[in-house]
The first five atom37 places (N, CA, C, CB, O) and aatype in JSON, in Angstrom:
{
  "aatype": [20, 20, 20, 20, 20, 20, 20, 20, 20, 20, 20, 20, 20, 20, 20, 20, 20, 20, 20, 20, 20, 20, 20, 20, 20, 20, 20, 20, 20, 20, 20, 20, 20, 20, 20, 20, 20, 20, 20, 20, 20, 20, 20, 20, 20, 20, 20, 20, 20, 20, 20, 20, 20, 20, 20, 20, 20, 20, 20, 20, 20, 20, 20, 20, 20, 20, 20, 20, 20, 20, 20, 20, 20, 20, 20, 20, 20, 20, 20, 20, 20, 20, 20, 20, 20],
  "atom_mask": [
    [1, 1, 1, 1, 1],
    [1, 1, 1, 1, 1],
    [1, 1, 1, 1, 1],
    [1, 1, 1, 1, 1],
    [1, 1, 1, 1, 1],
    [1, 1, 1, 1, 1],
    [1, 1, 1, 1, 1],
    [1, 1, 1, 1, 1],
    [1, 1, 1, 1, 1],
    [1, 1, 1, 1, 1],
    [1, 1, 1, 1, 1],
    [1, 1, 1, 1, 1],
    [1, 1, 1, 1, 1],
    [1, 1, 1, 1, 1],
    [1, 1, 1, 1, 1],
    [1, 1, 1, 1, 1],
    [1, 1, 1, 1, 1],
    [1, 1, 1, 1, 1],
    [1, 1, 1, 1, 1],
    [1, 1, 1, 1, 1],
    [1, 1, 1, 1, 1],
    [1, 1, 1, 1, 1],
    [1, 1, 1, 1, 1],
    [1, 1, 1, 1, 1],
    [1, 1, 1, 1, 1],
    [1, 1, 1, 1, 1],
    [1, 1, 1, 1, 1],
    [1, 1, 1, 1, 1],
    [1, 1, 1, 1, 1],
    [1, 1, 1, 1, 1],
    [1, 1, 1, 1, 1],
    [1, 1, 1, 1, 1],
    [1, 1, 1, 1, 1],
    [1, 1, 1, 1, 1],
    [1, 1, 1, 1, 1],
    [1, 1, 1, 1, 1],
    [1, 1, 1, 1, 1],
    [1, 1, 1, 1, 1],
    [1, 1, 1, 1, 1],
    [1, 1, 1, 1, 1],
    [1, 1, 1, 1, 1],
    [1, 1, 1, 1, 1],
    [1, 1, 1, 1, 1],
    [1, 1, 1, 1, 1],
    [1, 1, 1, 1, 1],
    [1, 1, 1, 1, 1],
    [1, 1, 1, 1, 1],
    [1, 1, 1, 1, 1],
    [1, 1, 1, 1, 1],
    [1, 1, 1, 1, 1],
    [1, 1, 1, 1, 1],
    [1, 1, 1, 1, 1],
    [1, 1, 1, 1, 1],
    [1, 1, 1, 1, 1],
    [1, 1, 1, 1, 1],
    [1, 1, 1, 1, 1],
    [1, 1, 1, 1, 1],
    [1, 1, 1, 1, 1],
    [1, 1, 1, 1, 1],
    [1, 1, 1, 1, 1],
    [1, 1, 1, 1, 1],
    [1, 1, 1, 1, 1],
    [1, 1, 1, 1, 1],
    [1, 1, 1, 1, 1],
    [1, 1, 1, 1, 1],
    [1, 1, 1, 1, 1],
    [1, 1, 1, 1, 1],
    [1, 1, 1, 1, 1],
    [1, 1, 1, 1, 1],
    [1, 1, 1, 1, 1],
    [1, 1, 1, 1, 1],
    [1, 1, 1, 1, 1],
    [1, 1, 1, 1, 1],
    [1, 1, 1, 1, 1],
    [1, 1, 1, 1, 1],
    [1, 1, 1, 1, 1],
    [1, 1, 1, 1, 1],
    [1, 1, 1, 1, 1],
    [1, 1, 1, 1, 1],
    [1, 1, 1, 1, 1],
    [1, 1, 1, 1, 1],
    [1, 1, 1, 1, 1],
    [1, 1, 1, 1, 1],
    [1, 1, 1, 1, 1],
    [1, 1, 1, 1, 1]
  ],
  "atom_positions": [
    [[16.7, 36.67, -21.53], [15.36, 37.17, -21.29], [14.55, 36.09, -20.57], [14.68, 37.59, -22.61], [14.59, 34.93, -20.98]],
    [[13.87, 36.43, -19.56], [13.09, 35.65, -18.67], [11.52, 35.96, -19.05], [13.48, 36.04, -17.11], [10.93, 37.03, -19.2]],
    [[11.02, 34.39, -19.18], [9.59, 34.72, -19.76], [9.05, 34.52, -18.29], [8.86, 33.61, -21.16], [9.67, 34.12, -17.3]],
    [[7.64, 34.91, -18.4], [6.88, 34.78, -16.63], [5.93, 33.84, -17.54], [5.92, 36.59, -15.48], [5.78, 33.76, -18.76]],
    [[5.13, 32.91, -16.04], [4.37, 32.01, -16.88], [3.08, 32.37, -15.59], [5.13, 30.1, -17.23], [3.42, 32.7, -14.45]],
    [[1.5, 32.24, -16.05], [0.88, 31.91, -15.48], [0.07, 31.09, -15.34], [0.73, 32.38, -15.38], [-0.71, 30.93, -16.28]],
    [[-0.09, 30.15, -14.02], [-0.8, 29.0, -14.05], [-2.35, 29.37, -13.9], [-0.26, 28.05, -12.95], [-2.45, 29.7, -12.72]],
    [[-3.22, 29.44, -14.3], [-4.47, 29.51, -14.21], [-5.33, 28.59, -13.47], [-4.8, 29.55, -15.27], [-5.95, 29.02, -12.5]],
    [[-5.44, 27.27, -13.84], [-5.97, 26.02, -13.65], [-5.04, 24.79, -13.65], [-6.91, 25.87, -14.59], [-4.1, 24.64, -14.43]],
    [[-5.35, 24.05, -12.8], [-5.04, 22.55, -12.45], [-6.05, 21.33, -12.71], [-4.78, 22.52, -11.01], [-7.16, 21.05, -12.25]],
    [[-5.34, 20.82, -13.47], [-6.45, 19.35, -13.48], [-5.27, 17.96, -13.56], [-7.78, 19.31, -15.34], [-4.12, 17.89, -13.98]],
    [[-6.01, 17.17, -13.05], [-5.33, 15.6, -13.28], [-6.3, 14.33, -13.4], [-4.36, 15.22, -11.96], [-7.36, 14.13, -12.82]],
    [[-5.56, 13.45, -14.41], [-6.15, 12.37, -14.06], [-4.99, 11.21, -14.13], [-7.39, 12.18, -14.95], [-4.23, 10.94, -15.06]],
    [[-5.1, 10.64, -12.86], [-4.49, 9.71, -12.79], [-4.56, 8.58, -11.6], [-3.5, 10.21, -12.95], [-5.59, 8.5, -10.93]],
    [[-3.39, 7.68, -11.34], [-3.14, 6.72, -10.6], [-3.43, 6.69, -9.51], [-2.24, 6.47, -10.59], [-3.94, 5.74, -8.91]],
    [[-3.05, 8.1, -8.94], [-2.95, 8.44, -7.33], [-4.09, 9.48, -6.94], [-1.38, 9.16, -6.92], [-4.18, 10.12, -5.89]],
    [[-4.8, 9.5, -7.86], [-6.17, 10.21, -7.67], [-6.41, 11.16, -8.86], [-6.21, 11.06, -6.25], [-5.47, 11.66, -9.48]],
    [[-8.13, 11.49, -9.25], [-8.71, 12.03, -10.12], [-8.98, 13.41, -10.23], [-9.57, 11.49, -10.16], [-9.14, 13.99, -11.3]],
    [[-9.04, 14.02, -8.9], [-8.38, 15.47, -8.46], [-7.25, 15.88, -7.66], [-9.19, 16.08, -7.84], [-6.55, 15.13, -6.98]],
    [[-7.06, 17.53, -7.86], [-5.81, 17.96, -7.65], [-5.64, 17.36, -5.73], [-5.74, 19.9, -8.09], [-4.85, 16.75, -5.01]],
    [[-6.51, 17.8, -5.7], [-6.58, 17.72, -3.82], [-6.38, 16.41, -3.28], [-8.14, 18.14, -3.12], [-5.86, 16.26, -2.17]],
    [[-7.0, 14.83, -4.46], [-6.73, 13.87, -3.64], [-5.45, 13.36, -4.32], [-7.89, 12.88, -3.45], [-5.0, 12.36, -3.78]],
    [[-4.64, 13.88, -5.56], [-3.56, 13.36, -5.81], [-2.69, 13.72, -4.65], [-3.12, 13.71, -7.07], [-2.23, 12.86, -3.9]],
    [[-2.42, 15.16, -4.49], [-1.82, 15.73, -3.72], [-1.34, 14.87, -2.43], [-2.55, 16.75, -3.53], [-0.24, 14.37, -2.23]],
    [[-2.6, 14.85, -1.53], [-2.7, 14.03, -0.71], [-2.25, 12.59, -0.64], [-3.65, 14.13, -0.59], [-1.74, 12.14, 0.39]],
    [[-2.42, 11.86, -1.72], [-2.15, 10.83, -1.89], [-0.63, 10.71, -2.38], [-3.1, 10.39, -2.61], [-0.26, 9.54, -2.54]],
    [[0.22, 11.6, -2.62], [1.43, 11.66, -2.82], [1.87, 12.16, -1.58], [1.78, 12.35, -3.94], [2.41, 11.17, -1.07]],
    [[2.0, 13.33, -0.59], [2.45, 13.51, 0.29], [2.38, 12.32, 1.4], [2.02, 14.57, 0.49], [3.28, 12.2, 2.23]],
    [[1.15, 11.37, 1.33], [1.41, 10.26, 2.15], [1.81, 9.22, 2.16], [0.86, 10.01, 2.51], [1.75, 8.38, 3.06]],
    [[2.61, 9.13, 0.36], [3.66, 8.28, 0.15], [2.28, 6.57, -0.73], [4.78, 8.01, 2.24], [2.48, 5.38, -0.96]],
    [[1.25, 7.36, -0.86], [0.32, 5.85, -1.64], [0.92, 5.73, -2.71], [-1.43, 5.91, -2.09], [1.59, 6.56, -3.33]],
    [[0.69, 4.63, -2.95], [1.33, 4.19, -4.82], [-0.21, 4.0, -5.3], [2.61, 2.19, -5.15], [-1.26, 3.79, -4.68]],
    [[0.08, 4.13, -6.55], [-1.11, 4.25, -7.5], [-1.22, 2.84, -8.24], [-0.89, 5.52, -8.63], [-2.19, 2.57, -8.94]],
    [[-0.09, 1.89, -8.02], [0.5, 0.64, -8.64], [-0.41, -0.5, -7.69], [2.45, 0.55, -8.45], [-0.31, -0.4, -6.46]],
    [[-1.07, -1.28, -8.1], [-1.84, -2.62, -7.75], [-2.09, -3.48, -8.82], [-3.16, -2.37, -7.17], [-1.81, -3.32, -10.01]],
    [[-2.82, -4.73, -8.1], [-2.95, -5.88, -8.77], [-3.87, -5.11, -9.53], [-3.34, -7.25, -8.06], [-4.58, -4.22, -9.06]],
    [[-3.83, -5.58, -11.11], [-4.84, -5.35, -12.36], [-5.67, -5.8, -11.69], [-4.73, -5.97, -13.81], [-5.52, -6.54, -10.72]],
    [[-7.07, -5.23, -12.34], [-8.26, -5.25, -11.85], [-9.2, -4.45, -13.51], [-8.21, -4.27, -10.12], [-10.32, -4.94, -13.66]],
    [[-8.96, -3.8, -14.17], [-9.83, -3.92, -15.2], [-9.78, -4.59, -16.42], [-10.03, -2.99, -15.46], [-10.46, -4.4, -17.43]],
    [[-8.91, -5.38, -16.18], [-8.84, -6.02, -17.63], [-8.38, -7.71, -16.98], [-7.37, -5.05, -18.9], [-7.76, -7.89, -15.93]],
    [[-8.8, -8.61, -17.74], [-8.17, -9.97, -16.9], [-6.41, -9.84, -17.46], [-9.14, -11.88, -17.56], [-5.94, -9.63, -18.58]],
    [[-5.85, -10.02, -16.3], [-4.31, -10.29, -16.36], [-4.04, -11.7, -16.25], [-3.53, -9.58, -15.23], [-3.06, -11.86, -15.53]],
    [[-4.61, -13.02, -16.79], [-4.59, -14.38, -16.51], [-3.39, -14.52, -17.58], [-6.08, -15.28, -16.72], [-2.35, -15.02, -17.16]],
    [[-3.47, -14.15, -18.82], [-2.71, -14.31, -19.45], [-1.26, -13.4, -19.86], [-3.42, -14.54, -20.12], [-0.51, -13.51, -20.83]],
    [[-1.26, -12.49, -18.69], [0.0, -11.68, -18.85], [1.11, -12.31, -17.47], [-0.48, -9.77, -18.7], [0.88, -12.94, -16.44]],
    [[2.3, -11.79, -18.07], [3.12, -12.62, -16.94], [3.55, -10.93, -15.55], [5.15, -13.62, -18.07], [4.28, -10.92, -14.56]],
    [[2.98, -10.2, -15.95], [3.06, -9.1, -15.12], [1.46, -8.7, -14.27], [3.61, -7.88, -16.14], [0.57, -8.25, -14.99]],
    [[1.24, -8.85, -13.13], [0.0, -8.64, -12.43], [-0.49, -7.7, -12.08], [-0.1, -9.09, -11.58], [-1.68, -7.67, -11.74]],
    [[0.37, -6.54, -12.07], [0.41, -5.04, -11.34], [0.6, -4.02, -12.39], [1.69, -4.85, -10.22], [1.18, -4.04, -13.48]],
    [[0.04, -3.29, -11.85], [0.11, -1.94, -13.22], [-0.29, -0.59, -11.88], [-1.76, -2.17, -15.08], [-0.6, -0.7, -10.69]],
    [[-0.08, 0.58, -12.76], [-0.94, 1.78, -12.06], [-2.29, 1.89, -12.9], [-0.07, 3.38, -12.09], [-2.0, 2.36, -14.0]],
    [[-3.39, 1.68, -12.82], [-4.35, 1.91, -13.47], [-4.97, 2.96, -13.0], [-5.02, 0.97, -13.59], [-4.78, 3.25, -11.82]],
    [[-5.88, 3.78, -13.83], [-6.33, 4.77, -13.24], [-7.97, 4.63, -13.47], [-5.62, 6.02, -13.77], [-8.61, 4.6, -14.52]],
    [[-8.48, 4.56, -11.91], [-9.88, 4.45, -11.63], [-10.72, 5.83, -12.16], [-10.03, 4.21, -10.0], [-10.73, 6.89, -11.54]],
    [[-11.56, 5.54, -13.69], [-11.89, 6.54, -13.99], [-13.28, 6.51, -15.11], [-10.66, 7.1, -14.38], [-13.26, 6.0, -16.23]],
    [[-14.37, 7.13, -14.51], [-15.64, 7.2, -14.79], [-15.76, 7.71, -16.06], [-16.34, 7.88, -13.88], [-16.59, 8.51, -15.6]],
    [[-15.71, 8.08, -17.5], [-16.13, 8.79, -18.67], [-17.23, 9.89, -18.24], [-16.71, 7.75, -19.74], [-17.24, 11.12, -18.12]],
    [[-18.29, 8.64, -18.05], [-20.13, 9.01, -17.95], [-19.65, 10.33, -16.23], [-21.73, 6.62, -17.31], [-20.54, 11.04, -15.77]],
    [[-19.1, 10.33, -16.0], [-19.03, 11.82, -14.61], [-18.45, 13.3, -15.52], [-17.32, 11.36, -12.88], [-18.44, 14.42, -15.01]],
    [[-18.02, 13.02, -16.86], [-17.15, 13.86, -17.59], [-18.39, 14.35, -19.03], [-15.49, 12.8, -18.08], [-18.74, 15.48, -19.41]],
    [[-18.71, 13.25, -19.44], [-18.93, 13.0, -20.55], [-20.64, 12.74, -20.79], [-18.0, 11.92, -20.84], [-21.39, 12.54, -19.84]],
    [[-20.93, 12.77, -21.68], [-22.45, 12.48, -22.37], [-21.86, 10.59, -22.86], [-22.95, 14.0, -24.27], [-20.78, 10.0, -22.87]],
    [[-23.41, 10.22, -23.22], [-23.25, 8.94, -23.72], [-23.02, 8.56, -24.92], [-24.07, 8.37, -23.5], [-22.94, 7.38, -25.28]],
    [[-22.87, 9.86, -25.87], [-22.33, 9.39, -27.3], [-21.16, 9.95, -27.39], [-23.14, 9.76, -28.57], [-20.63, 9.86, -28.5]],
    [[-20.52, 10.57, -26.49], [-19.48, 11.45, -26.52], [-18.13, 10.4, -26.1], [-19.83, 12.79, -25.44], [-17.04, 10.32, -26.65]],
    [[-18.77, 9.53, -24.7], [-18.05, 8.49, -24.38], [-17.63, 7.83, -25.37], [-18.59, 7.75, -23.63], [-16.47, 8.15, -25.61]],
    [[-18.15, 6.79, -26.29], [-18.51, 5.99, -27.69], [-17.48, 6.38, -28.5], [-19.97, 6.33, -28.44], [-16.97, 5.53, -29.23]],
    [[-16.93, 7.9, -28.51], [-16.3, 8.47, -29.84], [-15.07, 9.09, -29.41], [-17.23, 9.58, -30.64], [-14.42, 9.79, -30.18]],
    [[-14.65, 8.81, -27.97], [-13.3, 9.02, -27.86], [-12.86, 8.37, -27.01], [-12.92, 10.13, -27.69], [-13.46, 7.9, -26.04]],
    [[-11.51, 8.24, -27.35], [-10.8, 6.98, -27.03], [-10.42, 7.04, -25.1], [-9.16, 6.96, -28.2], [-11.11, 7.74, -24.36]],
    [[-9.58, 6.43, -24.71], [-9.33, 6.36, -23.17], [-8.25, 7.67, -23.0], [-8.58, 4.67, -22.62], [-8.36, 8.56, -22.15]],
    [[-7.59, 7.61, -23.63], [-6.56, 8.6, -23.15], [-7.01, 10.22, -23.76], [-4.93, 8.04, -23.77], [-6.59, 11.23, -23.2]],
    [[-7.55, 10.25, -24.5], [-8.22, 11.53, -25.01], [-9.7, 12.08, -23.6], [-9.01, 10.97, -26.94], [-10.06, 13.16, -23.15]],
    [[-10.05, 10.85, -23.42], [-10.99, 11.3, -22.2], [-10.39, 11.46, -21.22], [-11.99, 10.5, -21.8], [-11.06, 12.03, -20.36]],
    [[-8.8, 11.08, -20.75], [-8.26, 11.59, -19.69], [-7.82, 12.98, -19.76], [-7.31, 10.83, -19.35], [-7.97, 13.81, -18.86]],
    [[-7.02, 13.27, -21.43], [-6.72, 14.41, -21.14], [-8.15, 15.68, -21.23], [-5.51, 14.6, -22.11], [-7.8, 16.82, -20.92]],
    [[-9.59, 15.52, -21.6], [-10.27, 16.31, -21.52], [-10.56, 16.65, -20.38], [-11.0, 16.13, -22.08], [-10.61, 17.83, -20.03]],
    [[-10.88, 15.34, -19.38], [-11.29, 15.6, -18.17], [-10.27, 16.32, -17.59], [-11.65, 14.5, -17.48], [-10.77, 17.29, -17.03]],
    [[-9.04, 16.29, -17.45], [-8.29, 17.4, -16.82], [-8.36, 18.54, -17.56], [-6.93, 17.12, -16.61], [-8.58, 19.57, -16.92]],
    [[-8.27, 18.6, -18.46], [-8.59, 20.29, -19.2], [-9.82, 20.63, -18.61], [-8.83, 20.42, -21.09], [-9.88, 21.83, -18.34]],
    [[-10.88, 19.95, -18.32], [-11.64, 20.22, -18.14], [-11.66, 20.98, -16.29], [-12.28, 19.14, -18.71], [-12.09, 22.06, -15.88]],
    [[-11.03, 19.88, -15.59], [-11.29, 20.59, -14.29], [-10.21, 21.65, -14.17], [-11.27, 19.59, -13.01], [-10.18, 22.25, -13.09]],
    [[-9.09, 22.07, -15.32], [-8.25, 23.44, -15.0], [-9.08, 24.32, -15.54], [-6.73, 23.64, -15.62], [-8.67, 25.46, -15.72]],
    [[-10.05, 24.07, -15.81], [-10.68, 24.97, -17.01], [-11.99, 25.78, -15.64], [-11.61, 23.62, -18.81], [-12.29, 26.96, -15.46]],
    [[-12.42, 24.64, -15.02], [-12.95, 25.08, -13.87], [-12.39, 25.7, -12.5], [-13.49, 24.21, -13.62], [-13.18, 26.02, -11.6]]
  ]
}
């Protein structure tokens, strides 16, 4: 038995961009999402590079809302959030 699935909405957050349109893009033209750290000091790690993902709360979120959830819970809202739109 074959189930059918439907996609409704798309959201992302990540490395290679914060929406569907500039990940997209940014994968078909072959960018890496991988650079020198930049939000946290890496002086004391022996690895310099990471994929970090450039990403605002306060564009998603209220200011007590930010405060009370963690980083990766605000990534996955914000994409629920823009499949949701």
């Amino acid at each position: 038995m074959k189930r059918r699935v439907a996609v409704t909405g798309l959201g992302i957050i990540s490395p290679c961009g914060n929406q569907i349109d500039d990940f997209s893009l940014n994968l078909t033209a072959g960018k890496s999402g991988v650079r020198r750290i930049s939000l946290a000091n890496s002086s004391l790690l022996s690895v310099k590079i990471a994929a970090e993902v450039d990403f605002d709360p306060h564009d998603y979120f209220m200011k007590k809302q930010v405060s009370r959830l963690d980083r990766v819970n605000q990534f996955a809202l914000a994409a629920a959030s823009q499949a949701w739109k």
